[in-house]
N, CA, C and O of each residue as an XYZ file, in Angstrom:
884
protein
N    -153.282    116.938    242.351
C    -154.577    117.536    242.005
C    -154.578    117.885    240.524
O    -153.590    118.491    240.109
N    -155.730    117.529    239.515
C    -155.748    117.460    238.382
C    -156.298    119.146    238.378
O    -157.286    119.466    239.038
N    -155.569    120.090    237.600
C    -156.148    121.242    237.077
C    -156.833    121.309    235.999
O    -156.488    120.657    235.013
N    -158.302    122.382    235.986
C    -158.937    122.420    234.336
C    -158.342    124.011    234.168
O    -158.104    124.807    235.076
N    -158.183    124.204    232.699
C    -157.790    125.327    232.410
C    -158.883    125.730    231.013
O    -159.498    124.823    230.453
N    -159.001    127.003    230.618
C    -160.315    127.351    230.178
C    -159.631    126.733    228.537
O    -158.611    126.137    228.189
N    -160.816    127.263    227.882
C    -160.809    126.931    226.322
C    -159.892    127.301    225.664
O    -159.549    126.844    224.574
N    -159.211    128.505    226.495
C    -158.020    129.257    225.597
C    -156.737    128.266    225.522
O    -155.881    128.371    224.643
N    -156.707    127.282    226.560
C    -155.342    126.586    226.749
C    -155.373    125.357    225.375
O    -154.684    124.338    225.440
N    -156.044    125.585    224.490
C    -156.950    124.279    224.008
C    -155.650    123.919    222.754
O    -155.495    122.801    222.264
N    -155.057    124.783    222.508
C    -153.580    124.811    221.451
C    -152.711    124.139    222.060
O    -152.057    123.205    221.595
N    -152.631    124.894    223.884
C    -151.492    123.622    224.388
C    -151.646    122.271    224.454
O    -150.816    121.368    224.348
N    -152.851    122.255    224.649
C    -153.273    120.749    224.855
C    -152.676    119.831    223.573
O    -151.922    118.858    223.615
N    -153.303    120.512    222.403
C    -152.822    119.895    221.132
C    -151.573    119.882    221.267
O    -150.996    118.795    221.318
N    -150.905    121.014    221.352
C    -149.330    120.458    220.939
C    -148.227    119.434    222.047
O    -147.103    118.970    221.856
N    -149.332    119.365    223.438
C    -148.705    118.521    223.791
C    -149.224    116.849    223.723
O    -148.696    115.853    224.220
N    -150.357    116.975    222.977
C    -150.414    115.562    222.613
C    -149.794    114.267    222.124
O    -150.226    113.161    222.451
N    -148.775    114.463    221.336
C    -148.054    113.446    220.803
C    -147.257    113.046    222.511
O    -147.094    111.884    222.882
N    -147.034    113.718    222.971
C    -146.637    113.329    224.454
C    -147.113    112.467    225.067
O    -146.516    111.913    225.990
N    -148.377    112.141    224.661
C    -149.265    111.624    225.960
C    -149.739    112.339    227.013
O    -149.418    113.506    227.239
N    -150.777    111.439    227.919
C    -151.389    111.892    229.391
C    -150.677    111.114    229.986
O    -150.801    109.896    229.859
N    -149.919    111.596    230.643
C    -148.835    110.831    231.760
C    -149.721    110.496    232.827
O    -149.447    109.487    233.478
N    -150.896    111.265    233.171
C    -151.173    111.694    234.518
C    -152.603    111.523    234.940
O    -153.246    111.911    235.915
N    -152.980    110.558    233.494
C    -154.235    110.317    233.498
C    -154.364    108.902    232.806
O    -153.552    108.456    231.995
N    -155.266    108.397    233.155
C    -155.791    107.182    232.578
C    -157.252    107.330    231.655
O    -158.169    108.127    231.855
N    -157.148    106.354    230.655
C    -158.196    107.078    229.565
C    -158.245    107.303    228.727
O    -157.268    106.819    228.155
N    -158.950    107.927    227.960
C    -159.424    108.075    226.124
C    -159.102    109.297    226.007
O    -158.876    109.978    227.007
N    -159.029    109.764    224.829
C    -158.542    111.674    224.704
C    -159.146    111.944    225.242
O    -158.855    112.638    226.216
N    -160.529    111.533    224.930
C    -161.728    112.683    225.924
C    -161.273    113.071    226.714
O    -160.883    114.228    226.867
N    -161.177    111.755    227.768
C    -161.006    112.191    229.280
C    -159.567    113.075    230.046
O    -159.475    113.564    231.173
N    -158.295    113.009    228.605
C    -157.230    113.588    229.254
C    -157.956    115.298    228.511
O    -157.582    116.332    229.064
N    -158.771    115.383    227.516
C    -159.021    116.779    226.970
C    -159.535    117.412    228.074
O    -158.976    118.421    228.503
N    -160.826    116.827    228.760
C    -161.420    117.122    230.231
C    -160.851    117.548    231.237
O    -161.261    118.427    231.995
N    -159.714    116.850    231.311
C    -159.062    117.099    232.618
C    -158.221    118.717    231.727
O    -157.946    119.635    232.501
N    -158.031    118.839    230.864
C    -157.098    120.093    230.707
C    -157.949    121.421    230.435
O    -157.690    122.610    230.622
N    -158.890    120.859    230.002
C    -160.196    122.228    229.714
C    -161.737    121.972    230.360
O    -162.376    120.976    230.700
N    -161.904    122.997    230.344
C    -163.491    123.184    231.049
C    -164.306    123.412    229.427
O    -164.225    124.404    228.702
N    -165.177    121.984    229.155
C    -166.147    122.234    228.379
C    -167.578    122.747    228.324
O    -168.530    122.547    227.570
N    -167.320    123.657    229.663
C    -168.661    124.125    229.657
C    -168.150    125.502    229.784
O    -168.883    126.032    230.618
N    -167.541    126.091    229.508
C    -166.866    127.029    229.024
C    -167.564    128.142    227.478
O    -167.378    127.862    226.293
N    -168.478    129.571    228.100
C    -168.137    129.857    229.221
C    -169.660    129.623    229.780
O    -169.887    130.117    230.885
N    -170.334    129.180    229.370
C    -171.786    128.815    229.563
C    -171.863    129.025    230.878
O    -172.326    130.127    231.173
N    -171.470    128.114    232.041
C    -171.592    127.789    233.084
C    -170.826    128.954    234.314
O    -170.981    128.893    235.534
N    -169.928    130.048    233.490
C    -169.858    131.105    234.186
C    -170.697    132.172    233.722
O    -170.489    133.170    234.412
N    -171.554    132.368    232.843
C    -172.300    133.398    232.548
C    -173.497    132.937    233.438
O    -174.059    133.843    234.054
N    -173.879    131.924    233.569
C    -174.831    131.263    234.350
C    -174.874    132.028    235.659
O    -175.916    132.491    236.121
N    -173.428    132.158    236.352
C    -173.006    132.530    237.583
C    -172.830    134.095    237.515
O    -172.518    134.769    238.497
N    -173.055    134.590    236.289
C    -173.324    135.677    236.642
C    -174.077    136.306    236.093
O    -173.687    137.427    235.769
N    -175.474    135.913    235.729
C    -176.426    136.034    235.438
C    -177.039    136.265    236.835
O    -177.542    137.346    237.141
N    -176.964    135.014    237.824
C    -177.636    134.687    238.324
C    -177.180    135.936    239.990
O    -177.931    136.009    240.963
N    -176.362    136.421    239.914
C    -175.802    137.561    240.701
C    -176.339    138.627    240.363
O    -176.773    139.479    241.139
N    -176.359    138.679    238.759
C    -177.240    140.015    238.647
C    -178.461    140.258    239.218
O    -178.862    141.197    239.906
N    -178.962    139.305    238.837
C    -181.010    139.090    238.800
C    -181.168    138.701    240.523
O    -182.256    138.962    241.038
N    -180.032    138.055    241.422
C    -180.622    137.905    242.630
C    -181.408    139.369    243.120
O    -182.618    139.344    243.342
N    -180.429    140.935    243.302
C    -181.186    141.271    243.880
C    -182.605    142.013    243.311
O    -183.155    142.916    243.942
N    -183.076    141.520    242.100
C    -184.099    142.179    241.860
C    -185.269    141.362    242.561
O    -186.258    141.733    243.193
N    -184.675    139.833    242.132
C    -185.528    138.605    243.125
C    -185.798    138.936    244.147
O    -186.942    138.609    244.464
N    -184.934    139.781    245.299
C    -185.376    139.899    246.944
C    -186.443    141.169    246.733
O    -187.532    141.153    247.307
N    -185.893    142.672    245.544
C    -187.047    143.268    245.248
C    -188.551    142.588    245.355
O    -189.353    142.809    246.262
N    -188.717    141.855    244.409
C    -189.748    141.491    244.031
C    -190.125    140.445    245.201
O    -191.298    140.080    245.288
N    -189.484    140.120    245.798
C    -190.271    139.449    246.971
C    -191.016    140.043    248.296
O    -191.898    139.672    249.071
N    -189.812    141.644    248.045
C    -189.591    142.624    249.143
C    -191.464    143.198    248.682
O    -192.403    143.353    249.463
N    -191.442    143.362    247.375
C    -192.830    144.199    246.880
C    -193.958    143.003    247.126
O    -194.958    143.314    247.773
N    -193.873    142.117    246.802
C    -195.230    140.991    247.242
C    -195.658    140.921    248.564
O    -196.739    141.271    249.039
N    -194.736    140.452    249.076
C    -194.846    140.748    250.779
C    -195.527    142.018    251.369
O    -196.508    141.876    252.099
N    -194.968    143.440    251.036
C    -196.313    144.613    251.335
C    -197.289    144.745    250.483
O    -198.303    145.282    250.930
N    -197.292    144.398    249.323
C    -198.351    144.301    248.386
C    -200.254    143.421    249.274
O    -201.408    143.837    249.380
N    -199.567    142.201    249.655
C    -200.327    141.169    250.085
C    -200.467    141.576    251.960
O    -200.754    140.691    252.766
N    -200.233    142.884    252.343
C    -200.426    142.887    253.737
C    -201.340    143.948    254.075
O    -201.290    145.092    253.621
N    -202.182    143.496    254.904
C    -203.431    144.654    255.182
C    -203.106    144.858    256.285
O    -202.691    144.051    257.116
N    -203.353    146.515    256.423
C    -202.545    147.090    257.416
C    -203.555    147.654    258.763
O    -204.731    147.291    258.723
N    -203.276    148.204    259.505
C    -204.008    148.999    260.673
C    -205.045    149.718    260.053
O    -206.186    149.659    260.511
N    -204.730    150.498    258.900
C    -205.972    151.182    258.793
C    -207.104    150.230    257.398
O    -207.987    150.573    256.611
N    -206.843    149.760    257.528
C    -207.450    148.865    256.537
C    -208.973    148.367    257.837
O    -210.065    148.041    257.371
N    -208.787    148.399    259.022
C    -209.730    148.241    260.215
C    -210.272    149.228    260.592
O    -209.615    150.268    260.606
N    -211.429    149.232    260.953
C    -212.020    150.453    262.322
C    -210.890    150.329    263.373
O    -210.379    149.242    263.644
N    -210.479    151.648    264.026
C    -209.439    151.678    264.960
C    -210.029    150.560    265.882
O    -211.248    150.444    266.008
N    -209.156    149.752    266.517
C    -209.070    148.696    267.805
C    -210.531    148.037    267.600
O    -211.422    148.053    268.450
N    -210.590    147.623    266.688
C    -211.788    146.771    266.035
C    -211.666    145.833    264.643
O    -211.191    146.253    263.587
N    -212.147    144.591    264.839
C    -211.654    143.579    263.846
C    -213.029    143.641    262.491
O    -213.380    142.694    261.787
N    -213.567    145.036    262.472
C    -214.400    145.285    261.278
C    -213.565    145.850    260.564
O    -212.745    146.731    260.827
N    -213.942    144.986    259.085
C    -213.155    146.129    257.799
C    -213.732    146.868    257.368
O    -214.946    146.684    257.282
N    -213.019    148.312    256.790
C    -213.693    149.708    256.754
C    -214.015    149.077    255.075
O    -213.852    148.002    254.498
N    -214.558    150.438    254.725
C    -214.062    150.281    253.308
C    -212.992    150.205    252.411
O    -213.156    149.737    251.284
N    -211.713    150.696    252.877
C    -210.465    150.855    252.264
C    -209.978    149.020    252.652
O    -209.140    148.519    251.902
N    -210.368    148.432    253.440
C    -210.257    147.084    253.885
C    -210.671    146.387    252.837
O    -209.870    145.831    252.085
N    -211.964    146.340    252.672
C    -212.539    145.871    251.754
C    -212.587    145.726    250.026
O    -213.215    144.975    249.280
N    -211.708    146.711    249.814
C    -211.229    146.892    248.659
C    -210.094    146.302    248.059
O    -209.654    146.097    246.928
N    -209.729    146.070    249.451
C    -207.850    146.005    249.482
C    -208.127    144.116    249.052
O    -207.652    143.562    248.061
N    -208.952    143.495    250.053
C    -209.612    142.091    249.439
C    -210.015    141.792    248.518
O    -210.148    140.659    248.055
N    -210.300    142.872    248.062
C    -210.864    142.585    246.616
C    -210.203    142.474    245.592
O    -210.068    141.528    244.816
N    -209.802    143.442    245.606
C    -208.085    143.762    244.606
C    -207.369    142.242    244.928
O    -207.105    141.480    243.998
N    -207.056    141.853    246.500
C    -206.127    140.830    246.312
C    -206.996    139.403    245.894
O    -206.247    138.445    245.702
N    -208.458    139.120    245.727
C    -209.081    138.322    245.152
C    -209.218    138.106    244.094
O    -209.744    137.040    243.773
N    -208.758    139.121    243.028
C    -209.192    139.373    241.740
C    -207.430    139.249    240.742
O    -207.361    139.244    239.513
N    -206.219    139.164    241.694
C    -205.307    139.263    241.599
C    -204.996    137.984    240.044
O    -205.582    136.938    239.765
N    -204.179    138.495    239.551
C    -203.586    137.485    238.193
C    -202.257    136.868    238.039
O    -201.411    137.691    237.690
N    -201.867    135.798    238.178
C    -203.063    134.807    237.402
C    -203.963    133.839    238.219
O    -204.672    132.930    237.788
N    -203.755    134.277    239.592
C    -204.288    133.622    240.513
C    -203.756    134.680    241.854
O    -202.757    135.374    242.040
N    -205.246    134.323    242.794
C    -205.075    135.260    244.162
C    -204.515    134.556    244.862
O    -204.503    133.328    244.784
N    -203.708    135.542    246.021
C    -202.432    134.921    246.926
C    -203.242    134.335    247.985
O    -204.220    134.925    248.442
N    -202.721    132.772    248.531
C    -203.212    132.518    249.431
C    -202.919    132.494    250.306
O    -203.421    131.690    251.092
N    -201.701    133.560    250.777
C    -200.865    133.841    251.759
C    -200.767    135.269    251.760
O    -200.216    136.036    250.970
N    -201.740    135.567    253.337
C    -201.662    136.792    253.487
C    -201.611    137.515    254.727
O    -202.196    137.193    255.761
N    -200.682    138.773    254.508
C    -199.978    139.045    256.130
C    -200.693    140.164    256.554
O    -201.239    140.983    255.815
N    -200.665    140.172    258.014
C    -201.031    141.608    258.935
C    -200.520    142.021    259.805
O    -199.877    141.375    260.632
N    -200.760    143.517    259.785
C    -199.751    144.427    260.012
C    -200.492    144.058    261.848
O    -201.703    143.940    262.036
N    -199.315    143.926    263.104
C    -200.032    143.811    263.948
C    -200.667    144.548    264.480
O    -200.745    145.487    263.688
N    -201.344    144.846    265.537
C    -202.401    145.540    265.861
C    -201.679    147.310    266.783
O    -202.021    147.664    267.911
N    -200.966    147.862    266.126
C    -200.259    148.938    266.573
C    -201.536    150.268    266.944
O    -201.216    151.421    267.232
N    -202.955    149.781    266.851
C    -203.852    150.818    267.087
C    -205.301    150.683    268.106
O    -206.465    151.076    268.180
N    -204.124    149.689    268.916
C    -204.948    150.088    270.092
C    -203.917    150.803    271.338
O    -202.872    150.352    271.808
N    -204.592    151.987    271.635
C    -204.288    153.015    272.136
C    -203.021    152.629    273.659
O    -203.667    151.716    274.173
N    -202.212    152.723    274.234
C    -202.163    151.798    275.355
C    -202.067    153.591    276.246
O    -201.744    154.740    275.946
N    -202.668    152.698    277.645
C    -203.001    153.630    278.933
C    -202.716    153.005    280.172
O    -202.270    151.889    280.437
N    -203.094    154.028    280.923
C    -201.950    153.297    282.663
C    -202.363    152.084    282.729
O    -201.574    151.158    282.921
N    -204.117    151.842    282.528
C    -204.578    150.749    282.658
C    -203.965    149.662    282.153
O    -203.319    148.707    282.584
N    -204.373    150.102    281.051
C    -204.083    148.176    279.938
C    -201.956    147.903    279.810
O    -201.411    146.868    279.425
N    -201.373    148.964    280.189
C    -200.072    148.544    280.195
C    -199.278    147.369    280.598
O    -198.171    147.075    280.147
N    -199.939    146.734    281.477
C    -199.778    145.468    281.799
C    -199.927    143.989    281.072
O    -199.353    142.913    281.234
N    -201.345    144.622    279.879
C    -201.770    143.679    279.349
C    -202.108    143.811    277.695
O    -202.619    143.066    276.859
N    -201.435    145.419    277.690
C    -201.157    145.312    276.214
C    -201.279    144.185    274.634
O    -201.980    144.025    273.635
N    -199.926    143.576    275.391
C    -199.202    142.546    274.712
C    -200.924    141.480    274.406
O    -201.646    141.733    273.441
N    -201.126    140.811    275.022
C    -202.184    140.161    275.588
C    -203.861    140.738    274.454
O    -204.728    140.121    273.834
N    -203.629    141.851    274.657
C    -204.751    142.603    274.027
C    -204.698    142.789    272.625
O    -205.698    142.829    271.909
N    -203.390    142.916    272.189
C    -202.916    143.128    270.793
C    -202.981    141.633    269.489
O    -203.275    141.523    268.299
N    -202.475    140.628    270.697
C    -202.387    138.747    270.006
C    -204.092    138.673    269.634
O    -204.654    138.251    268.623
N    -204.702    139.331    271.026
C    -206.064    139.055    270.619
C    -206.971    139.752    269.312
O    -207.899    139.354    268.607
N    -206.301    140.802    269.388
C    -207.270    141.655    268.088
C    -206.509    140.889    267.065
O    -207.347    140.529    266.238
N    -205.364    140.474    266.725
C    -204.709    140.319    265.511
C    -205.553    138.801    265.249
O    -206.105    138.501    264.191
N    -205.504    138.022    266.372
C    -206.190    136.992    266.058
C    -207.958    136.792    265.451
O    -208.512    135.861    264.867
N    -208.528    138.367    265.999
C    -209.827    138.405    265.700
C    -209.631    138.718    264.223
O    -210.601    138.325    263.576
N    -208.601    139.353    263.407
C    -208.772    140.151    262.771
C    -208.492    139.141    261.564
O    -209.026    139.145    260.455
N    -207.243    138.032    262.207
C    -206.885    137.289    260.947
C    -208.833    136.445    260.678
O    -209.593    136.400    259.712
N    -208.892    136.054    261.774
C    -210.418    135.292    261.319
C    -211.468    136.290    260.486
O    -212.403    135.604    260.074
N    -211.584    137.451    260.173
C    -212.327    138.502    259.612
C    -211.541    138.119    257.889
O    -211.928    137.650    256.819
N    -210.618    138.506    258.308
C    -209.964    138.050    256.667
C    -209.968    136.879    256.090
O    -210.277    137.029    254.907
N    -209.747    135.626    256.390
C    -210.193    134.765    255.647
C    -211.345    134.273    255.502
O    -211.419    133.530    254.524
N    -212.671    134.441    256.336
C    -214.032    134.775    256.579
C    -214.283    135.421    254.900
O    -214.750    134.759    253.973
N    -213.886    136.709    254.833
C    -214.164    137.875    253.861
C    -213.776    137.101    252.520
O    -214.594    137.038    251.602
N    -212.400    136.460    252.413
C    -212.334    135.919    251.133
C    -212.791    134.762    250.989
O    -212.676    134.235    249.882
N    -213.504    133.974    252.187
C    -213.973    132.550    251.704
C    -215.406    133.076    250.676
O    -215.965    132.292    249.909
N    -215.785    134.379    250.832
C    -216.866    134.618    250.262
C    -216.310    135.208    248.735
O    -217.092    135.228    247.785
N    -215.312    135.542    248.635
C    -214.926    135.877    247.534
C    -214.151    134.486    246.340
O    -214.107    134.435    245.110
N    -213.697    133.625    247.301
C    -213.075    132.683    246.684
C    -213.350    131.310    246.751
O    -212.679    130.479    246.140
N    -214.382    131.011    247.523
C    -215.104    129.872    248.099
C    -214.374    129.167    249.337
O    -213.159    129.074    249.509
N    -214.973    128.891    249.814
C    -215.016    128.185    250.701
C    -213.945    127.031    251.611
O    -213.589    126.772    252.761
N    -213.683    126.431    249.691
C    -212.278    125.360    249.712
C    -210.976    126.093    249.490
O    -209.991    125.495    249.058
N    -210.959    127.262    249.754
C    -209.409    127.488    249.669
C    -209.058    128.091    250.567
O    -209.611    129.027    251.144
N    -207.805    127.438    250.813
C    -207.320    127.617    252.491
C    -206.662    128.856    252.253
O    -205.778    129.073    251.425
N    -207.309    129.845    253.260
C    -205.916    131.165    253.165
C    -205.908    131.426    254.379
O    -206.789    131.641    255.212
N    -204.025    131.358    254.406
C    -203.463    131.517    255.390
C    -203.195    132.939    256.035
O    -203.449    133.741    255.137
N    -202.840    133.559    257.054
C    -202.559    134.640    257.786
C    -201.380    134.947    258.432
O    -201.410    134.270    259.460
N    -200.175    135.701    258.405
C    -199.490    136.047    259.217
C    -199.200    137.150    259.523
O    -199.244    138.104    258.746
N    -198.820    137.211    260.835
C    -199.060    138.900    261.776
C    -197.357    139.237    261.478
O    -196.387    138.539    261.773
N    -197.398    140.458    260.843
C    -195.528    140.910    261.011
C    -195.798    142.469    261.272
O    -196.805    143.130    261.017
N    -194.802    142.780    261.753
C    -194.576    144.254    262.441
C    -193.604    145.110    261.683
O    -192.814    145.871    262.242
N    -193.699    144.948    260.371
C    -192.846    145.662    259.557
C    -193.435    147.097    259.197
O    -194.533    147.331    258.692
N    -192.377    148.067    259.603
C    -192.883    149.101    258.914
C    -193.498    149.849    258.189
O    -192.589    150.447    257.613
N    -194.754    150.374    257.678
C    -195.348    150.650    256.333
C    -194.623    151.813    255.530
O    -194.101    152.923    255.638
N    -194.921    150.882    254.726
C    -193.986    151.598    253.136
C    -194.689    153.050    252.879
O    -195.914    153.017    252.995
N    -194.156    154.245    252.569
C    -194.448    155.143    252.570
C    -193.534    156.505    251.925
O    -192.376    156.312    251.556
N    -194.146    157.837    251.832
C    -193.445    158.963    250.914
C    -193.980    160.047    251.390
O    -195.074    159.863    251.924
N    -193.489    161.386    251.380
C    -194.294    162.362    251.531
C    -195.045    162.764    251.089
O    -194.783    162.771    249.886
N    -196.215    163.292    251.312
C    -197.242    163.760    250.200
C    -197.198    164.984    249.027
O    -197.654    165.215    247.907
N    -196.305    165.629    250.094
C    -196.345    166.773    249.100
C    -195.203    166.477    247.481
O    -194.926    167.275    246.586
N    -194.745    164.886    247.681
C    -193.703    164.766    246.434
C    -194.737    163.725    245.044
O    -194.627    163.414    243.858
N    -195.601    163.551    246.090
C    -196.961    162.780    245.261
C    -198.048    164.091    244.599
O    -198.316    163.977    243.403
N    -198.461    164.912    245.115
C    -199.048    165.455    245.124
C    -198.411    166.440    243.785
O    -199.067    166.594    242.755
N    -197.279    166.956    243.954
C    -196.313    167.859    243.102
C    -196.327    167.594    241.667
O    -196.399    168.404    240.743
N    -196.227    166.004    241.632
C    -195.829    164.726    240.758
C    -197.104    165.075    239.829
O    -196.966    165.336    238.634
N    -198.425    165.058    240.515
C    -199.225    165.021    239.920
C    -199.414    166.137    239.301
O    -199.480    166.170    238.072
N    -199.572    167.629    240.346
C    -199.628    169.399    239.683
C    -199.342    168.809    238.164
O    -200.182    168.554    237.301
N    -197.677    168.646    238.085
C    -196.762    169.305    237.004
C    -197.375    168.365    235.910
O    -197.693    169.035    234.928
N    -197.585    167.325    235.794
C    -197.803    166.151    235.025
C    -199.064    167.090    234.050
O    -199.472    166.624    232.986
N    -199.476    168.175    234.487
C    -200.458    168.561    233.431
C    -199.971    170.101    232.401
O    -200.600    170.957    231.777
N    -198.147    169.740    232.753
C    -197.650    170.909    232.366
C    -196.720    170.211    230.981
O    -196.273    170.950    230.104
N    -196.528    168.732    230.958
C    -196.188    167.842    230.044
C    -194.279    167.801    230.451
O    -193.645    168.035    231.480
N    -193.952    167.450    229.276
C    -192.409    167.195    229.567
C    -191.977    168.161    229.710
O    -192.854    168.945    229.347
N    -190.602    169.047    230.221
C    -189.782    170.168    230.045
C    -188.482    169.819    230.274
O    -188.211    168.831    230.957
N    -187.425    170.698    229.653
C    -186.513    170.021    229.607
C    -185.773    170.528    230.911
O    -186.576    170.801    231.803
N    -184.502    170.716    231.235
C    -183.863    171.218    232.493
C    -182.554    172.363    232.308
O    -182.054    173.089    233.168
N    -182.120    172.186    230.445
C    -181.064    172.884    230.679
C    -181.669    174.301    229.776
O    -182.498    174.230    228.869
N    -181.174    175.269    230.164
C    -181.082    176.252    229.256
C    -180.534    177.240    229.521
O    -180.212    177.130    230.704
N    -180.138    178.395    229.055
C    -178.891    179.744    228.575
C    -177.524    179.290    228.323
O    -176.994    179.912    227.402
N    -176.530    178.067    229.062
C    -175.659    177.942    229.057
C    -175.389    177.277    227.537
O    -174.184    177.218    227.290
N    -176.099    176.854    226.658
C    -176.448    175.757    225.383
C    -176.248    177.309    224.616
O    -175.275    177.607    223.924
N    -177.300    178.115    224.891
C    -177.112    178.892    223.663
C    -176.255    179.898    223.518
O    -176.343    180.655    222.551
N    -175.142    180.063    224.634
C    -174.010    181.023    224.374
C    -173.008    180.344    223.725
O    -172.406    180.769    222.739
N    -172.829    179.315    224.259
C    -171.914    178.268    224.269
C    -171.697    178.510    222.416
O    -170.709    178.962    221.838
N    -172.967    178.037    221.844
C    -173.385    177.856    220.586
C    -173.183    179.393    219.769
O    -172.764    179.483    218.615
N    -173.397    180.026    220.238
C    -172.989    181.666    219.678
C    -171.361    181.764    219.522
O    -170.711    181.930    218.490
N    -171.050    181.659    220.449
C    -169.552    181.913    220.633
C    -168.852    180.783    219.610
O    -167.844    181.261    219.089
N    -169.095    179.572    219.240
C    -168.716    178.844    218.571
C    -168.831    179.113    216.915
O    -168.120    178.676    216.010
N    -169.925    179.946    216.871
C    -170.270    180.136    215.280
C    -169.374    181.756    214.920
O    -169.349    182.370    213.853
N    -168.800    182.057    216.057
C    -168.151    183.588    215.697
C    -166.717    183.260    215.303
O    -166.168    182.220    214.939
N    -166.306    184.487    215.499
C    -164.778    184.267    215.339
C    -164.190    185.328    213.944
O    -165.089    186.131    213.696
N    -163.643    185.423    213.524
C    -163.233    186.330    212.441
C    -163.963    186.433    211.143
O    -163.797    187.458    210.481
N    -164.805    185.432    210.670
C    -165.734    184.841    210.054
C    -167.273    185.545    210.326
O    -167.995    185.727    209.345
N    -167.686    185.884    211.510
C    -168.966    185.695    211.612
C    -169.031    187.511    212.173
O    -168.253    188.458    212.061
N    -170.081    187.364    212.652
C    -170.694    188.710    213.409
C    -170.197    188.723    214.302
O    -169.456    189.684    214.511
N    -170.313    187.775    215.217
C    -170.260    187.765    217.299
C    -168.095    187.736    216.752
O    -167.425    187.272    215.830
N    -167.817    188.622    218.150
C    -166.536    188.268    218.140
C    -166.394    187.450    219.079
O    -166.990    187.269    220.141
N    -165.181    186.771    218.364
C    -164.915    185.128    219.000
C    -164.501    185.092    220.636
O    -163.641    185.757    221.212
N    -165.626    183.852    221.294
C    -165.237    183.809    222.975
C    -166.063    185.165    223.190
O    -165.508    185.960    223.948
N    -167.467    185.623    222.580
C    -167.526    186.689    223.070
C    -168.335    185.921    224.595
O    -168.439    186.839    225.408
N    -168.782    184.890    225.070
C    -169.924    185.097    225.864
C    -169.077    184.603    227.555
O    -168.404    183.652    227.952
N    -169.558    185.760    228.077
C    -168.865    185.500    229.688
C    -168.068    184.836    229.951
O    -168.283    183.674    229.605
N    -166.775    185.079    230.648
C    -165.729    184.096    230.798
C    -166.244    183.352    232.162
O    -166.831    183.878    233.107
N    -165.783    181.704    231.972
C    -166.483    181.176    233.399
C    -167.315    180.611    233.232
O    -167.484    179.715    234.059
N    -168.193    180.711    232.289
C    -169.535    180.271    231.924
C    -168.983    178.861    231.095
O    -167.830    178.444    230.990
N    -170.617    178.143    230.402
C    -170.518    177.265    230.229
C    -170.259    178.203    228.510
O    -169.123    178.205    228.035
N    -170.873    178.585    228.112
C    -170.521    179.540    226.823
C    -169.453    180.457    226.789
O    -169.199    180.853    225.652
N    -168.796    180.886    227.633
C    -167.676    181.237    227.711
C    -166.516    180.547    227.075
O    -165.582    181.085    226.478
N    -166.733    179.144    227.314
C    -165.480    177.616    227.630
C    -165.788    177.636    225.551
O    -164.872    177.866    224.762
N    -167.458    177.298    225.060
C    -167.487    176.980    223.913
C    -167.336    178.358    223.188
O    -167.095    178.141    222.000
N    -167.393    179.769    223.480
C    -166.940    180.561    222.611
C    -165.684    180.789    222.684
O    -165.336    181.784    222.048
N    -164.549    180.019    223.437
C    -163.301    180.259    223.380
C    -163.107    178.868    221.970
O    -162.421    179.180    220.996
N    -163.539    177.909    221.998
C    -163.507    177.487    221.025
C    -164.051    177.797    219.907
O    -164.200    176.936    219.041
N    -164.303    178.620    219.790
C    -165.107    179.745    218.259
C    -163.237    180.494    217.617
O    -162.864    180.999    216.558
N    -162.624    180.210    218.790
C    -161.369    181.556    217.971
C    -160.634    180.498    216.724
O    -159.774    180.944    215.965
């Protein structure tokens, strides 16, 4: 088995040249080839480039995929009319850049109620609304996008993406209070105790032992 060895071996190669390629048939090139990798390191940064950026790729596929899915409430409960929040949501994805998706998913029909009755036939009841519902949606954008463009539908049962409100809500309060920072008292003993010492006013290490100014006024002595 012929080994390649990287660019660094590229001195041995030379000095064993006057030797010959015992072990190869061919032009220098081809015995230089066989001893080094000339794609070196191109073709491993490649490989790990491409490790880095995979998982942002499944991100970004992970975000298109709920981006492009209209969900339960996007409907009148157990009804294939779109509300207004429906209707918007089409719109937005019609108006989308640089072009609107023509692949688009729904959330299945998790809002029709089930009771002693329909338990039997649930399943049955649910294929049917999802099916009424996909025909409502591409209906809605043939009017937005004409006529000739095929958009497709698929029903998935994935979880909706979601947060608490009160960490949205909070987000927003403070945002009218501007930046602030997080640290403070431990900075300015620290800083006292450092400027003392036999020299100054403060006697040296004067600020609480234990503290974070404690540690920097012991470095003041």
């Amino acid at each position: 088995m012929i080994r390649r060895y990287s660019i660094a071996s590229v001195g041995v190669f030379f000095s064993l040249a006057p030797l010959g390629c015992v072990h190869t048939q061919g032009s220098l090139g081809d015995c230089y080839r066989n001893w080094v990798d000339p794609a070196w390191p191109q073709r491993y940064n490649y490989a790990a480039r491409q490790a880095v950026l995979a998982p942002f790729a499944q991100q970004t596929l992970n975000g298109e995929f709920l981006h492009h899915t209209v969900w339960n409430w996007h409907f009148e409960a157990g009804t294939d009319r779109l509300n207004g929040a429906g209707l918007e949501k089409l719109n937005s994805l019609a108006r989308a850049t640089p072009q609107p998706p023509t692949r688009i998913y729904l959330q299945t029909a998790r809002d029709i109620p089930p009771t002693p009755e329909n338990l039997d036939k649930l399943i049955a009841l649910r294929d049917d609304l999802n099916a009424r519902r996909a025909a409502t949606i591409r209906k809605y954008l043939a009017t937005q996008l004409g006529p000739n463009v095929e958009i497709s539908v698929h029903v998935h049962d994935a979880p909706p993406p979601g947060m608490p409100a009160r960490f949205g809500v909070r987000a927003f309060a403070d945002s009218a209070n501007g930046y602030q920072g997080g640290i403070s008292g431990g900075i300015g003993g620290g800083l006292g105790g450092a400027t003392g010492g036999p020299s100054g006013g403060i006697p040296a290490g004067g600020a609480t032992p234990g503290t974070a100014g404690g540690t920097t006024g012991g470095m003041g002595r």
